[in-house]
C-alpha positions as CSV (number, residue, x, y, z in Angstrom):
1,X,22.8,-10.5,27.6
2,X,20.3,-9.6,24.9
3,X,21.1,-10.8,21.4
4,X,20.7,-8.2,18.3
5,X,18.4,-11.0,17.5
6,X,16.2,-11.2,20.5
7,X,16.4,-7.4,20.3
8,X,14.9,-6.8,16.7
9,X,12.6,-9.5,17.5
10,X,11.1,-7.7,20.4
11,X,10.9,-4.7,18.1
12,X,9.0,-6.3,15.1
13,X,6.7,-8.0,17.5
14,X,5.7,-5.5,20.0
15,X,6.1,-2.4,17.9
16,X,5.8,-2.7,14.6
17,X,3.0,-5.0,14.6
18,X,1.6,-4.8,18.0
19,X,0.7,-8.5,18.6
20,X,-2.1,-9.3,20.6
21,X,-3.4,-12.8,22.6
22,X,-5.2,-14.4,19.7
23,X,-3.4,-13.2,17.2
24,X,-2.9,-14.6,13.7
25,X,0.3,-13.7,12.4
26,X,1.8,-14.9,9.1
27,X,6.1,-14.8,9.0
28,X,7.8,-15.3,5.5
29,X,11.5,-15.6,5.1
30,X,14.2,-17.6,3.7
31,X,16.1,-19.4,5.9
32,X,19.1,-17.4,6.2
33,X,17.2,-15.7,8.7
34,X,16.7,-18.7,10.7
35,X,17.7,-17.1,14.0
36,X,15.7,-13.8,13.7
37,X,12.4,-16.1,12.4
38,X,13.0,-18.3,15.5
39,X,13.4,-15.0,17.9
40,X,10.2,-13.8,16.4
41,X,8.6,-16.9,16.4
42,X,9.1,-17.5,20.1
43,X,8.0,-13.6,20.8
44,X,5.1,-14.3,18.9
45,X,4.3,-17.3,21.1
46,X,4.7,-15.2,24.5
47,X,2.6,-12.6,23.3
48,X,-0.2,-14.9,22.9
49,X,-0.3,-14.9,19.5
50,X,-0.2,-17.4,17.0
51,X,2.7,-17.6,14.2
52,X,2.6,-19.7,11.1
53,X,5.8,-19.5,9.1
54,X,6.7,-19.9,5.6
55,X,10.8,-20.1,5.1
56,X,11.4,-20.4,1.1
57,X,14.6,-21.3,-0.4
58,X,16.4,-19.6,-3.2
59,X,15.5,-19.2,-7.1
60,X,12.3,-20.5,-6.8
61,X,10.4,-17.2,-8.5
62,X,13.1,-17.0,-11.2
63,X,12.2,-21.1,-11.5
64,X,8.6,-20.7,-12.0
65,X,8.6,-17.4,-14.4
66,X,11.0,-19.6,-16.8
67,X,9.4,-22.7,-16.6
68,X,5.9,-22.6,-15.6
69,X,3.2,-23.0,-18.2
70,X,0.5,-20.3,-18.6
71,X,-1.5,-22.1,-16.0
72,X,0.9,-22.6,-14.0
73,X,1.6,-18.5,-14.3
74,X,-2.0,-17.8,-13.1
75,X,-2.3,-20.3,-10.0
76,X,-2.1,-18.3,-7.4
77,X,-2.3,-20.5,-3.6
78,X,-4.9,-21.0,-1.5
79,X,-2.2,-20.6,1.4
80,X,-1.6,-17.0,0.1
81,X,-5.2,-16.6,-0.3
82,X,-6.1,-17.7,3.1
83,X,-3.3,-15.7,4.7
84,X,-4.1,-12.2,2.5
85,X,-7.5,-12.8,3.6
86,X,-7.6,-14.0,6.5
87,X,-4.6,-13.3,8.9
88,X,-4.7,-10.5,11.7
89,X,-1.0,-9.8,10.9
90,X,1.9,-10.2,8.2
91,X,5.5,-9.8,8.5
92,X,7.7,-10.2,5.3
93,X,11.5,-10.5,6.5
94,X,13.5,-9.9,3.1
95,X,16.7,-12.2,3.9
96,X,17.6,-12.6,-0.3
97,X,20.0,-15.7,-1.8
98,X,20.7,-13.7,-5.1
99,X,19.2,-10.1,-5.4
100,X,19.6,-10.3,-9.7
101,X,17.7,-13.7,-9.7
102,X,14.7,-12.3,-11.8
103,X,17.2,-9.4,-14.0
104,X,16.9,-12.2,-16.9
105,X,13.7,-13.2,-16.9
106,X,11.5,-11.9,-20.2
107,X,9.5,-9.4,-19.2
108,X,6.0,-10.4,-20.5
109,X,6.4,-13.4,-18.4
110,X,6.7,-11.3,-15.4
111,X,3.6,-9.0,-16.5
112,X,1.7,-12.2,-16.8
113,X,2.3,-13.1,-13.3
114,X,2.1,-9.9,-11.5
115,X,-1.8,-9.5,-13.4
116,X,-1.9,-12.9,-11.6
117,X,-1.7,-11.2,-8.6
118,X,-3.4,-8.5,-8.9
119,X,-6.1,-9.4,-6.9
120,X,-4.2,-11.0,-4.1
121,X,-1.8,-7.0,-3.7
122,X,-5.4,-5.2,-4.0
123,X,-6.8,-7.3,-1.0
124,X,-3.5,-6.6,1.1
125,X,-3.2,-3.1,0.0
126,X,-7.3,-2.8,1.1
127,X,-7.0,-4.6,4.6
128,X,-3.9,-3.1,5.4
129,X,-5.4,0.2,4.7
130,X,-8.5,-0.6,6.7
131,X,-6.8,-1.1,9.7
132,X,-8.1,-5.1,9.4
133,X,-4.5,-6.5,8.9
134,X,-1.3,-5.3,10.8
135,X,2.0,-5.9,8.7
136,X,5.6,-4.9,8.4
137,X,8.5,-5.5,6.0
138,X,11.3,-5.8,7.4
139,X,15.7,-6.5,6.2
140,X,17.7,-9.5,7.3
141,X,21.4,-9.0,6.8
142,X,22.9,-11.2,4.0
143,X,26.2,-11.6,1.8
144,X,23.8,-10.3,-1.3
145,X,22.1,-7.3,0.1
146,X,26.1,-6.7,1.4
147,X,27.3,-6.9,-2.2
148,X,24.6,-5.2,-3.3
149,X,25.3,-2.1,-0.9
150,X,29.3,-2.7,-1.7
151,X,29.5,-3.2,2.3
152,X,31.5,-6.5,4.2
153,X,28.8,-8.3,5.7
154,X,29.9,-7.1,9.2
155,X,29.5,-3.3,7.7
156,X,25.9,-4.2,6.4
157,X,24.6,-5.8,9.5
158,X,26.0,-2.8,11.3
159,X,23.8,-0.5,8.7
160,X,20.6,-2.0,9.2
161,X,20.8,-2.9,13.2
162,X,21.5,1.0,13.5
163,X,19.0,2.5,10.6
164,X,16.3,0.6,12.8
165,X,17.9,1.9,16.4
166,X,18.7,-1.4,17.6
167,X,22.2,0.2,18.8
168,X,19.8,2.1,21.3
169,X,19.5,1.0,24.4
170,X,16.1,1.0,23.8
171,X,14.7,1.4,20.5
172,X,11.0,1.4,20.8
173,X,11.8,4.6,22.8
174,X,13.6,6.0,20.0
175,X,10.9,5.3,17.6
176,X,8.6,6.4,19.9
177,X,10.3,10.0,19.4
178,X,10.1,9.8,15.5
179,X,6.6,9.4,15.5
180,X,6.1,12.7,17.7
181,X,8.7,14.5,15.7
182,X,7.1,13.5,11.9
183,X,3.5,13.8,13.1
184,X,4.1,17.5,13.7
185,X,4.7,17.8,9.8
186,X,2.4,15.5,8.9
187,X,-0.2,17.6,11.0
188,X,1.2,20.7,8.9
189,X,0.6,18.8,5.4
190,X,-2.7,17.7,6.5
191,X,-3.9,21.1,6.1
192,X,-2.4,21.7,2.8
193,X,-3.5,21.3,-0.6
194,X,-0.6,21.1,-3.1
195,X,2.9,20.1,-2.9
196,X,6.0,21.4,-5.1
197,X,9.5,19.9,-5.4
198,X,11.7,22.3,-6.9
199,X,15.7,21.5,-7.1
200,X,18.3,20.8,-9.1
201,X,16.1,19.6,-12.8
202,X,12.9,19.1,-10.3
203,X,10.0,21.6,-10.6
204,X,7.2,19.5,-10.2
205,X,3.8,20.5,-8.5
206,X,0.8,18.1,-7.1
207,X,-2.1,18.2,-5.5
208,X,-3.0,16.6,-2.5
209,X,-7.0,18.1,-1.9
210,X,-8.6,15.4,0.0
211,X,-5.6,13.2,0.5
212,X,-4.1,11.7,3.7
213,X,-0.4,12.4,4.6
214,X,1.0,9.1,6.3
215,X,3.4,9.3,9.6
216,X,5.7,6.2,8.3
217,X,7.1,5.8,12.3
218,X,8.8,2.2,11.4
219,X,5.7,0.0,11.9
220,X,4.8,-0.4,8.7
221,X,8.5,-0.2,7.3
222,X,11.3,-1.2,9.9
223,X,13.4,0.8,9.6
224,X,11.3,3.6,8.2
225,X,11.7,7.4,8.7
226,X,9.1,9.3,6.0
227,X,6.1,11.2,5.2
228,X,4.2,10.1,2.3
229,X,0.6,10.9,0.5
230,X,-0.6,9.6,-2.7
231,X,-1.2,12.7,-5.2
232,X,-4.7,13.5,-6.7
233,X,-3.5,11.6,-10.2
234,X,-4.4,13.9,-12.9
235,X,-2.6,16.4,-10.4
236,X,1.0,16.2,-11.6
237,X,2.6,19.0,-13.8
238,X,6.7,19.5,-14.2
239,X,9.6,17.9,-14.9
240,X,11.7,15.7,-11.8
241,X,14.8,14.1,-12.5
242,X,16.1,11.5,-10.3
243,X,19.8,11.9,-9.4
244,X,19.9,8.5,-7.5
245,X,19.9,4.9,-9.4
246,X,16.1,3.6,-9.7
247,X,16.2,0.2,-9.5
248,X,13.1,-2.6,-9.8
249,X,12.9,-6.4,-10.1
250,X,16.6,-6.5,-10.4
251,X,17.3,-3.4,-13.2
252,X,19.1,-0.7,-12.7
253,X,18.0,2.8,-14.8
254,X,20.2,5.8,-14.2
255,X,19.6,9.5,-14.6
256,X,15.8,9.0,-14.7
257,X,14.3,12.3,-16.4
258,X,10.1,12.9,-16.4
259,X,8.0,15.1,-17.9
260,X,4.6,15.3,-16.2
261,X,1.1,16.5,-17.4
262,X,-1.8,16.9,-15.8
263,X,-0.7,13.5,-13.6
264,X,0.2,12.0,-16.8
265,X,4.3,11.0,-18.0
266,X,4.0,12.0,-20.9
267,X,8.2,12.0,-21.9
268,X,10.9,9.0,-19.7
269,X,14.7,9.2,-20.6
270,X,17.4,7.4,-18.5
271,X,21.0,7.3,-19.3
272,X,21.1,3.9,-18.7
273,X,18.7,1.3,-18.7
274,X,16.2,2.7,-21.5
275,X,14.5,-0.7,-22.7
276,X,13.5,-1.6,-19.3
277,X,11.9,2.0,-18.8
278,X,10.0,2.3,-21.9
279,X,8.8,-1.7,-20.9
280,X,7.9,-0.4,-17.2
281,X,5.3,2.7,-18.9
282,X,4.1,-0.3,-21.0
283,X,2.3,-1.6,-17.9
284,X,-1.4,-0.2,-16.7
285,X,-1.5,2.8,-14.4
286,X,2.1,3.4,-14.5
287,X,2.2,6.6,-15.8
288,X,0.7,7.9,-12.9
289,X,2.3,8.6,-9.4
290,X,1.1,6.4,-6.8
291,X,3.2,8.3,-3.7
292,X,5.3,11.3,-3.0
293,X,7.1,11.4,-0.3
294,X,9.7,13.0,2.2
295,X,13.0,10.7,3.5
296,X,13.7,11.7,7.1
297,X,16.1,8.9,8.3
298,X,19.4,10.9,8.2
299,X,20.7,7.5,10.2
300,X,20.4,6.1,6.8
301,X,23.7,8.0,5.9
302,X,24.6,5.8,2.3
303,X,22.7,4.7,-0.9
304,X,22.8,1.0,-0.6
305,X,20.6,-0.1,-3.6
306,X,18.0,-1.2,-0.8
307,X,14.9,1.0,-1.2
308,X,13.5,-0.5,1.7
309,X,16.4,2.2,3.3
310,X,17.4,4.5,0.1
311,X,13.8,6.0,0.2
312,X,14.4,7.3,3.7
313,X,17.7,8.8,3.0
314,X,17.3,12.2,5.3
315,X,17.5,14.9,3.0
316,X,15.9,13.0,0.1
317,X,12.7,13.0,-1.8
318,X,11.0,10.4,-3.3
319,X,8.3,9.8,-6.0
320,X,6.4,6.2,-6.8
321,X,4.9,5.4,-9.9
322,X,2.0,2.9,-9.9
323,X,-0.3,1.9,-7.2
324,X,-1.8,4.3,-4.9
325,X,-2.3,3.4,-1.1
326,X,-5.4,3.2,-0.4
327,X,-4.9,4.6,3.3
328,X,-3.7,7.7,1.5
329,X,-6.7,8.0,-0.7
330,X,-5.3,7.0,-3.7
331,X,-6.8,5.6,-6.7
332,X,-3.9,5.0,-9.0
333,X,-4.5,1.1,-9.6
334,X,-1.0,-0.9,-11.2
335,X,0.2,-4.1,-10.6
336,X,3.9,-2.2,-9.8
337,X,5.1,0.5,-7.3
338,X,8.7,2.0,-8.4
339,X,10.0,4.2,-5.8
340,X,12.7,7.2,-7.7
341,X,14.6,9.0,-5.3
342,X,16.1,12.6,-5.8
343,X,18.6,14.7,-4.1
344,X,17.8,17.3,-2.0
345,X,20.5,18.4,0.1
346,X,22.4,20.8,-2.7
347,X,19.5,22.9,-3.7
348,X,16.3,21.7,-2.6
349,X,13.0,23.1,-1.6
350,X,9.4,21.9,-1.0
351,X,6.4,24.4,-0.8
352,X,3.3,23.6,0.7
353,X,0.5,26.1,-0.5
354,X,3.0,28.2,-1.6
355,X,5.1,28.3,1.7
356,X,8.7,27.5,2.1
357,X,8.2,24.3,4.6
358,X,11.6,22.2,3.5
359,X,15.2,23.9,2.4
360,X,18.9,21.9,1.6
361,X,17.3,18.4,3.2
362,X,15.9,20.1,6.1
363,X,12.1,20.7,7.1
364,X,11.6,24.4,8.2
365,X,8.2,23.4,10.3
366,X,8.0,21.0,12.9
């Protein structure tokens, strides 16, 4: 009989990233995904590719940004350098120790080191883009995403196994099928030019001239279930508010409220979690919407404080502030991407070009 491990194994490697005889392919994880990384690992190897692995242990980040000297900030490894640059594949299995590891670390430390990085996320984002580097991120089950989601661990690992279709008796069939469902919509957006949100405190209009909407089928994302684009970014005019938590490096802001001009947020509240959103609009180019997008993953039936899964909630819409993807056409450059997800469901619309294409969580075309 075919484990769940074997079985999302299979998944990752022949779906999401495809592997091919010669392969590179780079695998980080900790090791409380030791089975999955040993399923995938041994997938790789029959495929013909060849897997390195990195397995980390916890604390290590929260280690570094509280102890590590300036230089030690900006060293950035030739491992990670050689991988990012070099690697035909990447597959990032999130399996977290502690998911609020990083919520007391200053926040000009973490600046420092993500302006570190820079570099490293704009070669990733570029050769991911350009078709040069195949990768996928992907959810290990674990008593702190669990906690997080306010699930047993039994609950949770019955979440993600069935938000990426591995209940299905065969799931690259059923993903399969998403991709020929979403591409008829994306085919519809493709020959659009601006997008509007309205709902309940959302009016907010962009443009999308000359921009690319992306079919996100679950190789990219496992599991996945979205449209997305990245906005022309002096585009954006409105006001959104998101009626869902935002939450980034370990903060949670509620009842996020934006006022948009001309691509520019120009006015943040949040009920909760002010300090951290006024530091966030502190950084460079995040003011400026790196993504909208469109959940469609009504599997995805719970907000679990994952928005690797929250931001494919069917019936949901989400907006990212920060870096563009390139493969979309952006140009928004940030060292951060924060992903704010709103309600839809109640009293929701989307217009494309002035037509009615999306009503109460529901796509009208397609």
């Amino acid at each position: 009989m075919t484990s769940i491990h074997d079985k999302y194994a299979h998944v990752l490697t022949h779906y999401c990233l495809d592997v091919q005889p010669g392969e590179k392919v780079f695998i980080r994880s900790s090791y409380l995904a030791e089975d999955l990384l040993k399923a995938v690992y041994r997938q790789v190897l029959e495929a013909g590719g060849i897997p390195e692995v990195a397995v980390s242990i916890g604390d290590l980040d929260r280690l570094l940004l509280t102890h590590g000297n300036d230089d030690q900030l900006q060293h950035v490894s030739p491992m990670t350098e050689a991988t990012v640059n070099t690697y035909d594949a990447y597959l990032v299995i999130r399996a977290p120790f502690n998911l609020k590891e990083l919520q007391e670390v200053p926040k000009d430390r973490l600046s420092f080191r993500q302006k570190a990085m820079r570099h490293i996320n704009k070669t990733y984002s570029e050769r991911t883009a350009n078709g040069e580097m195949k990768r996928c991120l992907c959810d290990f089950p674990t008593h702190a995403g669990a906690q997080e989601a306010g699930m047993s661990l039994a609950d949770y690992e019955r979440f993600i196994y069935s938000a990426c279709h591995l209940d299905k008796e065969d799931p690259v069939a059923a993903w399969l099928n998403v991709r020929k469902e979403q591409q008829a919509i994306v085919d519809h957006l493709n020959h659009t030019e601006t997008i509007r949100y309205v709902g309940n405190d959302i009016d907010i209009t962009f443009s999308t001239k000359g921009r690319t909407w992306i079919n996100s089928d679950g190789r990219a994302n496992m599991p996945s279930g979205e449209v997305f684009t990245s906005p022309v970014e002096d585009s954006g005019n409105g006001i959104v508010r998101f009626s869902y938590p935002a939450i980034y490096m370990g903060h949670e802001v509620e009842d996020v409220r934006l006022e948009v001009v001309d691509g520019e947020v120009v006015k943040w509240t949040a009920s909760r979690g002010q300090d951290f959103l006024d530091y966030f609009f502190s950084l460079e180019g995040a003011n400026r919407f790196g993504e909208i997008a469109i959940g469609t993953n009504y599997g995805i039936d719970r907000f679990t404080k994952n928005i690797l899964f929250d931001e494919k909630i069917g019936g949901t819409v989400h907006m990212a502030l920060g870096q563009s993807y390139a493969q979309a056409g952006g140009e928004n450059e940030s060292s951060v991407h924060w992903d704010m997800i709103a309600e839809m469901r109640d009293a929701g619309e989307v217009y494309a070009d002035g037509q009615k294409i999306y009503e109460k969580g529901k796509f009208l075309i397609g």
